[in-house]
N, C-alpha and C positions, 0 to 999 in steps of 0.2 A: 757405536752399537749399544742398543740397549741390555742393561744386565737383570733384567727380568728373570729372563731364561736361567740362568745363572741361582736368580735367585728362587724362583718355583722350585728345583730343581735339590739345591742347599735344602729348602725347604724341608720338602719330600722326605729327603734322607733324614733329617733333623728330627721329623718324627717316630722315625724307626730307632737312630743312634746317635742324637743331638751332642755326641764327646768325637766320635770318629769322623764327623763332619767339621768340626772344631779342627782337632787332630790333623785329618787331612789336610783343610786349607791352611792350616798356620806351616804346615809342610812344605807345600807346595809354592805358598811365599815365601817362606825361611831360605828354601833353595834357589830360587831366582824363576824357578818354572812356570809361575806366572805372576803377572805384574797385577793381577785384576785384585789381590787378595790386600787388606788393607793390614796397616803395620797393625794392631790391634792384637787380631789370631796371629801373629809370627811372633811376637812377646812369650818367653821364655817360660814364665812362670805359669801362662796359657797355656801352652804345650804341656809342662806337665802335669799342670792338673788335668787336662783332658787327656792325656796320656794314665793316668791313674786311675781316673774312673770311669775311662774304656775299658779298663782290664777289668775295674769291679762289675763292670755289666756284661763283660765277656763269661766270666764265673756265670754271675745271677740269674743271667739269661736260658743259661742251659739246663736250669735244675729245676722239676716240675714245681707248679704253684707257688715258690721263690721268685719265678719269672713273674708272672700275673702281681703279684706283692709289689715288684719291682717296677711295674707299668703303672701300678695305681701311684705311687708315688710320682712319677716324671707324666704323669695328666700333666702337670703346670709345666714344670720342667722342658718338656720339650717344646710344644709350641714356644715357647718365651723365648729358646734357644734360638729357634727357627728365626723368628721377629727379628732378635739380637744379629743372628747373621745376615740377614736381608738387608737392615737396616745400617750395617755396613758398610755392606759390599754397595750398596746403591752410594752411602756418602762416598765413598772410595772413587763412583767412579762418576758423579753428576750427572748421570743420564737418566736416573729417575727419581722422584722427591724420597725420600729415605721413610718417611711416615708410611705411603703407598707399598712401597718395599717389604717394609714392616706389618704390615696385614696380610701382604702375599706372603710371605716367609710364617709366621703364626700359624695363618687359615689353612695353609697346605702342610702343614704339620702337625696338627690337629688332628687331620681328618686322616692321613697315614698312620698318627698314633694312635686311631682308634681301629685302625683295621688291627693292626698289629695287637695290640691288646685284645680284642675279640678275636682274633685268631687263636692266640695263645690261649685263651680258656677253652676255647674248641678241643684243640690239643689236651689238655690237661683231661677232657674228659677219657683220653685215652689209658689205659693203667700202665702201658709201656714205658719210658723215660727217653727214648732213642726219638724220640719223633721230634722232642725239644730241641734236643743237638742239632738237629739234621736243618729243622728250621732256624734254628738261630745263628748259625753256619751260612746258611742261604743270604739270609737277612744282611749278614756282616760283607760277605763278597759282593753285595749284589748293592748296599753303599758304598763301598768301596770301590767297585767297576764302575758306577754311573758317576760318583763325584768327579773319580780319575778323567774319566770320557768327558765331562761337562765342561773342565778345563778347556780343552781344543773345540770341541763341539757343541757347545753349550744349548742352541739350537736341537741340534738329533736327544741329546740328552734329557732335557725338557718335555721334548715327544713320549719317548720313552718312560719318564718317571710318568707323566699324564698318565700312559696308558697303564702303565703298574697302577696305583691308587686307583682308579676306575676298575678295573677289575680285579683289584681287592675289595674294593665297596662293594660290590656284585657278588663276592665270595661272599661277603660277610654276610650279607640278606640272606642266603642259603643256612650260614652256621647259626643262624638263631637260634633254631630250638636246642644243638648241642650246647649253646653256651646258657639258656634258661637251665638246663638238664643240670650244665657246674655247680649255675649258681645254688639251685636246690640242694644237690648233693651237699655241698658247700654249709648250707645254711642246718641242713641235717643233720651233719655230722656237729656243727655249736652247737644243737639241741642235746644232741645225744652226750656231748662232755658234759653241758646244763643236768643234764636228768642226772649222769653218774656223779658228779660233784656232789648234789645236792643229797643224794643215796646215802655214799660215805660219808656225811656230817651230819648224820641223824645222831641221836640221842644215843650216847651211851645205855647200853646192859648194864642192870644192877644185882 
């Protein structure tokens, strides 16, 4: 059977949480619960570093504008991760060229890390701090329930992340102008430190 599905899927999540997709499948190989997972992610030191900074983006994730900071940096970050596991799990299992793998794993992480990112500044234009939580709460179960599933179902699961990213892309086209609104706000607020900087280092009274 081909591990496509598998890997769109790894993908997907990879762009929202590219450590707890890590995490998971070196799990899930470490235990015996599935064979598809290559010794690679089940290597010790694997684990815990994506066990470490799972937890550091479990923090990052939930705290306004910390988050968005936090996505500008894993732009590379994830997709690569995405790649990285595709292009595993395919040598793993010879049913697809692993380069092939590796674009599908990338491109579909990509393009989930940019929903998730444009979401998240959506969000931020909110003054509350509970909407973060609540979303990145969501985000974290919700890799977590499709990876799990993708295991046995790999096929239904695929379907599923498809239809997530599709209509988060669809969300996002809506959130545009709140995230143009961040970014002003955003850029506004450096001007206004710019103006009071510069205020306070004027010329001494004589």
């Amino acid at each position: 059977m081909s591990v496509l599905p598998l890997v769109f899927t790894s993908g997907w999540a990879s762009g929202i949480n590219a450590y707890a997709v890590v995490l998971l499948l070196g799990f899930f190989g470490a235990t015996g619960v599935s064979d598809d997972v290559p010794e690679t992610l089940q290597r010790p030191e694997v684990l815990v570093t994506a066990g470490v900074l799972f937890l550091c983006e479990a923090v990052a994730d939930k705290i306004p504008y910390v988050d968005s900071v936090w996505d500008s940096v894993h732009t590379v970050v994830r997709p690569v991760a995405g790649a990285w596991v595709g292009a595993l799990l395919a040598g793993h299992s010879g049913s697809v060229n692993d380069v092939v793998a590796g674009l599908v794993g990338g491109s579909t992480a990509l393009a989930s890390h940019t929903v998730k990112a444009g979401t998240r500044m959506a969000v931020n234009t909110s003054p509350e701090p509970f909407s973060n939580i609540v979303l990145s709460l969501a985000e974290d179960l919700g890799v977590g329930g499709i990876v799990s599933f993708a295991m046995f179902h790999p096929g239904a699961a695929a379907v599923i992340a498809a239809v997530l990213l599709v209509t988060g892309l669809v969300v996002l086209v809506f959130l545009i102008s709140r995230i143009r609104r961040f970014l002003r706000r955003r850029a506004q607020r450096r001007e206004e430190r710019r103006l009071a900087d510069r205020s306070s280092g004027g010329p001494p009274v004589r």
